[in-house]
C-alpha positions in Angstrom: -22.8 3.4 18.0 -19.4 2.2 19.2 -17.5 1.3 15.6 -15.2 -1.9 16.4 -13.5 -4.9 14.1 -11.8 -8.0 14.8 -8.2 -8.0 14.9 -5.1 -9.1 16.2 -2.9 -7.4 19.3 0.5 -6.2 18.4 3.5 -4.5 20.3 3.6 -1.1 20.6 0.0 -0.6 20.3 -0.3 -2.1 17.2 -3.5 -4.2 16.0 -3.3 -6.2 12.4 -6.2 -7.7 10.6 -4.5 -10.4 9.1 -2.3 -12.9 11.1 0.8 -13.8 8.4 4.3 -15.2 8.7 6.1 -13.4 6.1 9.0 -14.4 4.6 11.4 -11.7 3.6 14.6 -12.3 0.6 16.6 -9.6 1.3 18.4 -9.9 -2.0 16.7 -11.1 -5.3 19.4 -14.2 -5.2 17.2 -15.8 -3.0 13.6 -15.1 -4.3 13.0 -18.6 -5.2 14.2 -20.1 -1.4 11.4 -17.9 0.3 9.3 -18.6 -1.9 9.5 -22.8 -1.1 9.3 -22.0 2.0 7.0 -20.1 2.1 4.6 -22.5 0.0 4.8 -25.1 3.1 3.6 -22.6 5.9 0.1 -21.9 6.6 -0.8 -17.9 6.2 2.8 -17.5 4.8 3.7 -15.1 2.0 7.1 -14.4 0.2 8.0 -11.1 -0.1 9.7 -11.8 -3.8 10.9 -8.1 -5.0 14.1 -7.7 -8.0 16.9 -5.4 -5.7 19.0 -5.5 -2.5 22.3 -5.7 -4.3 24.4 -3.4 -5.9 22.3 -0.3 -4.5 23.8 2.6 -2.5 22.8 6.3 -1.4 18.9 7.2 -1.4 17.8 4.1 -3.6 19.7 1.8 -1.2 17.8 3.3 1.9 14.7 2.8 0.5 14.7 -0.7 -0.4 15.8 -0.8 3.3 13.0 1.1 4.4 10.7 -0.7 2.0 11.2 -4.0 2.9 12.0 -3.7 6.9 8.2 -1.6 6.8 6.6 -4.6 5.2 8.0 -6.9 7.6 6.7 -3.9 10.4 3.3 -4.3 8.9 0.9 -4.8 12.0 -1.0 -7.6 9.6 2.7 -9.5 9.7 3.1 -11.7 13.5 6.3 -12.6 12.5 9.3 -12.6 9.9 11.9 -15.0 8.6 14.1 -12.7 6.3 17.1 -14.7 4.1 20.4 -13.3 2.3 22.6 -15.1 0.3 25.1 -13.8 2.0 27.3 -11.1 -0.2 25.2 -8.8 -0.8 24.8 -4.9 0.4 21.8 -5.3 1.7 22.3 -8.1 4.6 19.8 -10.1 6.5 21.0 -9.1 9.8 20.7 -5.2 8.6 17.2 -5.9 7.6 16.2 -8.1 10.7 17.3 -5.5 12.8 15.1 -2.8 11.3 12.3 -4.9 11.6 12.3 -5.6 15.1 12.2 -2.6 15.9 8.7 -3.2 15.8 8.8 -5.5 18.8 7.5 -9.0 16.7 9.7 -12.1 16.5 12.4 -11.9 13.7 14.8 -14.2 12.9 17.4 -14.4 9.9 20.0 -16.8 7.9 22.1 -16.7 4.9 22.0 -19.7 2.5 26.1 -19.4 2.3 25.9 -19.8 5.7 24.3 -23.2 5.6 25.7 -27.1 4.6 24.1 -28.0 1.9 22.9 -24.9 -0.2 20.0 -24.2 -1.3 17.6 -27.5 0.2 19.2 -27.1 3.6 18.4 -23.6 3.6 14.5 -24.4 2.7 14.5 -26.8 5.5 16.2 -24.6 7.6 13.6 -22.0 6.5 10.6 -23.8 7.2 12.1 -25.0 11.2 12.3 -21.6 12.1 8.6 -20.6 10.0 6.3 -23.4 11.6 7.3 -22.8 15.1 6.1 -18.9 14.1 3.2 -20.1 12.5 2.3 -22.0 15.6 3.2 -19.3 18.1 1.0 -17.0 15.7 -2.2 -19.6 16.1 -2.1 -19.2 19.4 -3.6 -15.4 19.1 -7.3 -15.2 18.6 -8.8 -12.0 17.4 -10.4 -9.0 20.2 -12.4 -6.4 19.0 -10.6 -2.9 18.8 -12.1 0.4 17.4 -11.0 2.0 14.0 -8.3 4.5 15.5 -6.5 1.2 15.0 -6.6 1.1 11.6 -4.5 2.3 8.3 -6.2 2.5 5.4 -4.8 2.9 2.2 -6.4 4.5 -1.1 -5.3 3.8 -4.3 -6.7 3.8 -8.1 -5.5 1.8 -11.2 -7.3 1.6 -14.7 -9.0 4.9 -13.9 -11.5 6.1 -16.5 -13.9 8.9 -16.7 -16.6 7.4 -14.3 -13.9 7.1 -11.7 -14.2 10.2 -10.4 -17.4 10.6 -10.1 -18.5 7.2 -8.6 -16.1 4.7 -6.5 -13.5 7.5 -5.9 -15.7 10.6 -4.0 -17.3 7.5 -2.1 -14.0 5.9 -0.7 -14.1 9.6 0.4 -16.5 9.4 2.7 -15.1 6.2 3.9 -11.7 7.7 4.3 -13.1 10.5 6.1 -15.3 8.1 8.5 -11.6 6.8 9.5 -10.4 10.0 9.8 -13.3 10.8 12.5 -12.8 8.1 14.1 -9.4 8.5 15.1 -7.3 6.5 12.0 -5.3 7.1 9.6 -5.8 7.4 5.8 -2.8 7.6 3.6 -3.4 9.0 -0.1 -0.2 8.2 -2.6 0.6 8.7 -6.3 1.8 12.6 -6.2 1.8 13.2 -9.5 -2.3 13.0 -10.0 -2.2 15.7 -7.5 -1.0 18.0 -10.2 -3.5 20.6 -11.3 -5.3 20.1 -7.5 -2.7 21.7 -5.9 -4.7 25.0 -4.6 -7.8 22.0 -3.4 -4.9 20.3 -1.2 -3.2 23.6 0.3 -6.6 24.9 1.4 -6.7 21.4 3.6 -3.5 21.4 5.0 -2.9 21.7 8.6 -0.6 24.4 9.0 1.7 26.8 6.9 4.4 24.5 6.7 2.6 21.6 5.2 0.9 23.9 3.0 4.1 25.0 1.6 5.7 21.4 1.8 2.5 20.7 -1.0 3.0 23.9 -3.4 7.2 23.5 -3.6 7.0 19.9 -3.9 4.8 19.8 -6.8 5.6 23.2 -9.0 9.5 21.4 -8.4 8.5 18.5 -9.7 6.8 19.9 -12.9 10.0 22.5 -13.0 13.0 19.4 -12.7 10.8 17.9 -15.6 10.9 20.9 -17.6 14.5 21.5 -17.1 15.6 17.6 -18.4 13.4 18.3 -21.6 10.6 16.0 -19.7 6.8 16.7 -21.0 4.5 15.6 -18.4 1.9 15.1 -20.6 3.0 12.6 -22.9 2.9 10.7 -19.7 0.0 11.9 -17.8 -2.7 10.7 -18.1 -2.0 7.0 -19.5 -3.1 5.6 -22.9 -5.4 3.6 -21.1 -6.4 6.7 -18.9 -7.3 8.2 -22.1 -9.2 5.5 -24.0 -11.3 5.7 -20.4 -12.4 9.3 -21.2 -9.8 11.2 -19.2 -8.4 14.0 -21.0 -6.2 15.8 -19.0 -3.6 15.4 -15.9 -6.7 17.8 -14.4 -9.2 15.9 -14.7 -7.6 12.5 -13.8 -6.2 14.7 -10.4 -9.7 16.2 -9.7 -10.9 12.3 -9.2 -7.8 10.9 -7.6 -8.1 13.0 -4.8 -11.4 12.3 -4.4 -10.5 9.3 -2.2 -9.3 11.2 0.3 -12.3 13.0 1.3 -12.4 16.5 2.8 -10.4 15.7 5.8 -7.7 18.0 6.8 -4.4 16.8 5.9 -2.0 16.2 8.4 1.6 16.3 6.3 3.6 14.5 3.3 5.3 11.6 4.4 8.2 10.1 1.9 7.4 6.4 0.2 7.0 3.1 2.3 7.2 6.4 5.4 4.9 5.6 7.9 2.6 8.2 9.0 4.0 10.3 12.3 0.5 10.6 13.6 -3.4 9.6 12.9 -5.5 11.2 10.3 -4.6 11.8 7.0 -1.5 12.2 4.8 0.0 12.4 1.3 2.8 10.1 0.2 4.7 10.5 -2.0 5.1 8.0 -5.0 4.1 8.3 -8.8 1.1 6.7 -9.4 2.5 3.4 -10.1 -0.8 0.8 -8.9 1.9 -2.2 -7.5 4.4 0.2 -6.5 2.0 2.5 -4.5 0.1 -0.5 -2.8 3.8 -1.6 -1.9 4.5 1.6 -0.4 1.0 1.8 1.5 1.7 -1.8 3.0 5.2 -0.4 4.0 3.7 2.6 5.5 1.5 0.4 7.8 -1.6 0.0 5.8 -3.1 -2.7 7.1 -6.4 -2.7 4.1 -6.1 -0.8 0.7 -9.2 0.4 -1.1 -8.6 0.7 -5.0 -11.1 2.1 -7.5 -10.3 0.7 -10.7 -12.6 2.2 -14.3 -11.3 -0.3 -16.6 -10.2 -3.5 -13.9 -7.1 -4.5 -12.8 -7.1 -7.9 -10.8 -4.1 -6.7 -8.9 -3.7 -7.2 -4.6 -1.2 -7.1 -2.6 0.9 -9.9 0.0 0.3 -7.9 3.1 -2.5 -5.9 3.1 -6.4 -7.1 1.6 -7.1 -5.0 -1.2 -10.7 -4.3 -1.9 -11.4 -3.6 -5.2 -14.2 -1.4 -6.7 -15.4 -0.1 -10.0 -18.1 2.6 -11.5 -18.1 1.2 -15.1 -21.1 -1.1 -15.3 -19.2 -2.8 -18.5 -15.8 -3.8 -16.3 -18.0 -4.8 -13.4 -19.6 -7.9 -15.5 -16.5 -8.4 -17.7 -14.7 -8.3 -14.7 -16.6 -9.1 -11.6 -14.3 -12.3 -10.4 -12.0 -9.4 -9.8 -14.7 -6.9 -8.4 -15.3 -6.7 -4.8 -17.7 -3.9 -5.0 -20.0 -2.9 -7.7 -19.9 1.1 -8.0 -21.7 1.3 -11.2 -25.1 1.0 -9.2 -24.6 5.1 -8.3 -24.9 5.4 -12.3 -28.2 3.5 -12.8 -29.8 4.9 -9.9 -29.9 2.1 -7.6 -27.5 3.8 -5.1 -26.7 7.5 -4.0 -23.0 8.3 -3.1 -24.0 7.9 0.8 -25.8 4.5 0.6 -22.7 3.1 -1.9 -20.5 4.5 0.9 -22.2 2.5 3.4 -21.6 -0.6 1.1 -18.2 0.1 1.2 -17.8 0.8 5.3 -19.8 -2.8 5.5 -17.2 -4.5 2.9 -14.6 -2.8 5.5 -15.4 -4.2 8.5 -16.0 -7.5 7.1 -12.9 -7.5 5.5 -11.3 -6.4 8.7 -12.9 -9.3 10.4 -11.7 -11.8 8.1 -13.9 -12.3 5.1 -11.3 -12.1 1.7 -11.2 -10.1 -1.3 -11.1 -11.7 -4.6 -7.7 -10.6 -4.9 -6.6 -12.8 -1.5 -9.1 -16.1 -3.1 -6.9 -15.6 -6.0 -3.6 -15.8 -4.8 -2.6 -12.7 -6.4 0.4 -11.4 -4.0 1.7 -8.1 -7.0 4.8 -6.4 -5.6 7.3 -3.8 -7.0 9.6 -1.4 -4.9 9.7 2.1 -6.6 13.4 2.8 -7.6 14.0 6.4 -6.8 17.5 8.3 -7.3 16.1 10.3 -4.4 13.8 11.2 -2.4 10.7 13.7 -4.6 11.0 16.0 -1.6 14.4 16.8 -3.6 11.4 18.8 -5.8 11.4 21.5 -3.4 15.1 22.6 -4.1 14.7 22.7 -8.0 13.4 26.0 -8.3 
């Protein structure tokens, strides 16, 4: 049977599953002016985030790269991005980058325009609706799955986790895999203690070797600034959940990510160099990773979550599922899938998988997650000195 969804031609052989008008600050300054805007356009979202001035070297770049790879997103038709106008990180800087990806871009400064802040909102909201109404002129054509990104993500875990909603997103992420897409797996430092499970699946030597330095660096920088990894890992809440050790928590994060081979490491908010599937690198922070997925290019995020989180993201639909029959009816305006059915018996691992593949494609096709009917748009940049792949050189 010939897999397709619903979605959305791009340039550059792109294909999103959403059809948004985003609207991108590219200083803090100006959060509140997107976000007006924004509020009056149809399918619009604000990309409100804390930084863009007074950054420099690696942390500089990546807010960069962050923000112009949201604005690349394939789910995104086109972007308005606003400066105030003396800041380092300037609109026309960040427009740039994001055309790159061949969609309709255009940028202001609100010093630039008579009569401050309300001129700028009305200028804003010109230059949206005439995207809004180029973008409702695209209807949806059905495209197979090597189209797709998927991103895989966990928040809340608990001791069911791993054993339920995570080794069935597996399959799911492997099914992409085979079908020519891409699955990206983040938070790098709940690979730690799974390091020998993700060499044996690396492509080559050189990936292989990319996993082992980055990660025994890692734990060896830590060790060297008086750092102990497990006062952090796993999380007070991680721990009330049943996990006991950065081991076991690893053991079901990587779960998601099937048994697929894995193709490389790519940097945060990096987009993947080819399909199939890769590690990223970011710490396990749940509104910081999905940042970094949408960034990357995914255009749907599947988080497990033991004890609930009612977090989503402004670009990418996050589906959100659970193993912990107790969170599922506490929490189930939050819960798109109900995981917890693998523990009483009403669902094997494969028949919970095909719940989620079905939740997929009808997501894909348009149907929203509770997180979307919410309005719940979380987004954090991860602030990093430098780049983790700095690990490999601490030895």
């Amino acid at each position: 049977m010939n897999e397709e969804f619903m979605g959305y031609e791009r340039p550059k052989n792109k294909v999103g599953i959403r059809n948004k008008i985003a609207i991108i600050p590219s200083v803090l300054c100006v959060n509140h002016i997107a976000e007006r805007i924004a509020a009056k356009i149809d399918q619009a979202v604000a990309i409100r985030h804390p930084l863009g001035c007074g950054q420099f070297g690696p942390d500089f770049n990546n807010t960069l790269r962050t923000l112009a790879g949201l604005g690349s997103n394939p789910n995104i038709y086109g972007v308005v991005v606003i400066g105030l106008g003396c800041e380092n990180l300037k609109s026309k800087v960040l427009a740039k980058n994001i055309k790159r990806s061949k969609k309709p871009v255009e940028f202001f400064d609100v010093q630039d325009i008579k009569g401050g802040s309300i001129a700028a909102i009305e200028h804003g909201i010109k230059i949206a609706s005439r995207l809004r109404d180029e973008a409702d002129e695209l209807v949806r054509e059905p495209f197979d799955f090597s189209n797709l990104t998927l991103g895989l993500e966990c928040g809340g875990s608990d001791s069911i986790s791993g054993i339920t909603a995570n080794p069935a997103i597996g399959i799911v992420s492997d099914k992409i895999v085979q079908l020519g897409g891409t699955s990206i797996l983040p938070e790098f430092t709940e690979w730690i203690g799974t390091e020998h499970i993700l060499i044996d699946r690396a492509v080559n030597q050189e990936v292989a070797t990319k996993i082992h330095e980055t990660l025994t660096g890692f734990i060896d920088h830590l060790k060297n600034i008086g750092i102990d990894f497990l006062g952090v890992q796993p999380t007070p809440g991680n721990i009330e959940g049943g996990l006991s050790t950065i081991e076991e928590k690893s053991l079901g994060n990587i779960a998601k990510s099937g048994k697929a081979p894995i193709q490389g490491l790519i940097d945060y908010s990096e987009s993947p160099k080819t399909k199939g599937l890769w590690l990223m690198l970011e710490p396990g922070l749940d509104v910081e990773s999905m940042t970094g997925l949408a960034a990357a290019g995914a255009n749907i995020i599947l988080m497990t979550t033991g004890r609930g989180s009612p977090c989503g993201n402004p670009i990418a639909p996050v589906i959100k599922l659970c193993g912990n029959p107790k969170t599922c009816e506490w929490m189930d305006r939050d819960i798109d899938i109900d995981a917890s059915k693998m523990l009483t018996g009403e669902a094997t691992m494969e028949e919970m998988a095909e719940i989620i593949w079905k939740k997929l494609k009808l997501t894909c096709n348009g149907q929203t997650t509770h997180s979307e009917l919410l309005g719940f748009n979380d987004l954090a940049i991860w602030r990093n000195s430098a780049s983790p792949f700095q690990y490999m050189h601490c030895k």
